[in-house]
N, C-alpha and C positions, 0 to 999 in steps of 0.2 A: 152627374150631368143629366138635365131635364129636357125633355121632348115632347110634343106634340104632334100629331098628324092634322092636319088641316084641312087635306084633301084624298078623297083614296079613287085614284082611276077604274080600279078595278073591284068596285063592291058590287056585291050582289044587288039586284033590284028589291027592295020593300025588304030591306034586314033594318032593325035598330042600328043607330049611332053608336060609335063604341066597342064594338064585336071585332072580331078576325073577320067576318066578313064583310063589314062597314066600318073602318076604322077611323073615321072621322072624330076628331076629339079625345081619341083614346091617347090614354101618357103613359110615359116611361122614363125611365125603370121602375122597377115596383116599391123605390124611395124617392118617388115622384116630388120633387118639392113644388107648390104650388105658386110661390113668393118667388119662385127664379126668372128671373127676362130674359126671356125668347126671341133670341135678336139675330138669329142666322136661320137663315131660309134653304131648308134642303128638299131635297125631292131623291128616291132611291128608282132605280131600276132595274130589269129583268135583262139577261145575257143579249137580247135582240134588241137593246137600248130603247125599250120603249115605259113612258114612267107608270108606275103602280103608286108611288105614293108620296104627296107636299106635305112638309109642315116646317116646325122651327122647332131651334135647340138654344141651349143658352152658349155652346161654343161649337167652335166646330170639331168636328169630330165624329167615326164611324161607328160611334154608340144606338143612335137607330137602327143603320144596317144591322148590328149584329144582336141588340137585342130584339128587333122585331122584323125588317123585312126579310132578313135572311131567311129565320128561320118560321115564318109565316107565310111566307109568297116566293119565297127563293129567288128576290132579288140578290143582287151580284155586284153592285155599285152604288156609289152617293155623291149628288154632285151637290156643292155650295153657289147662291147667288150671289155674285161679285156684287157688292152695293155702289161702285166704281163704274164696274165698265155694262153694269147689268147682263152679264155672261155667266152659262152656269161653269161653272170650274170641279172638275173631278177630282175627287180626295186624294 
């Protein structure tokens, strides 16, 4: 399963693209396939439900959370964009 961050709410000011602490752009897992479609739109966040970090995966699935927001920013949840009711929906 391939992932991307698209947006990180919580990056430090003036870090590179890509880092833990601007994770914009950064992929996962570390057999990143680069040829995979990124067709679900998740966002992860923090116990106080506020979001740390967008992007897309090629399924749905809490492969993000656990291979990066958990144990990078210690978020605690991942909700999917309903492409339907445009609602985010919790995994």
């Amino acid at each position: 399963m391939s992932w991307k961050i698209t947006k990180d709410f919580i990056a430090s000011t003036g870090e590179p693209e890509g880092t833990n602490q601007n994770a914009v752009n950064l992929t996962g897992p570390r057999n990143f396939d680069p040829s995979a479609v990124l067709k679900h739109k998740f966002r992860m966040y923090d116990d106080d439900g506020e979001p740390y970090y967008e992007g897309f995966c090629c399924s749905v699935s809490d492969e993000p959370l656990s291979n990066f927001g958990m144990p990078n920013a210690g978020c605690t949840r991942i909700k999917f964009l309903n492409g339907e009711t445009k609602e985010w929906e919790l995994l």
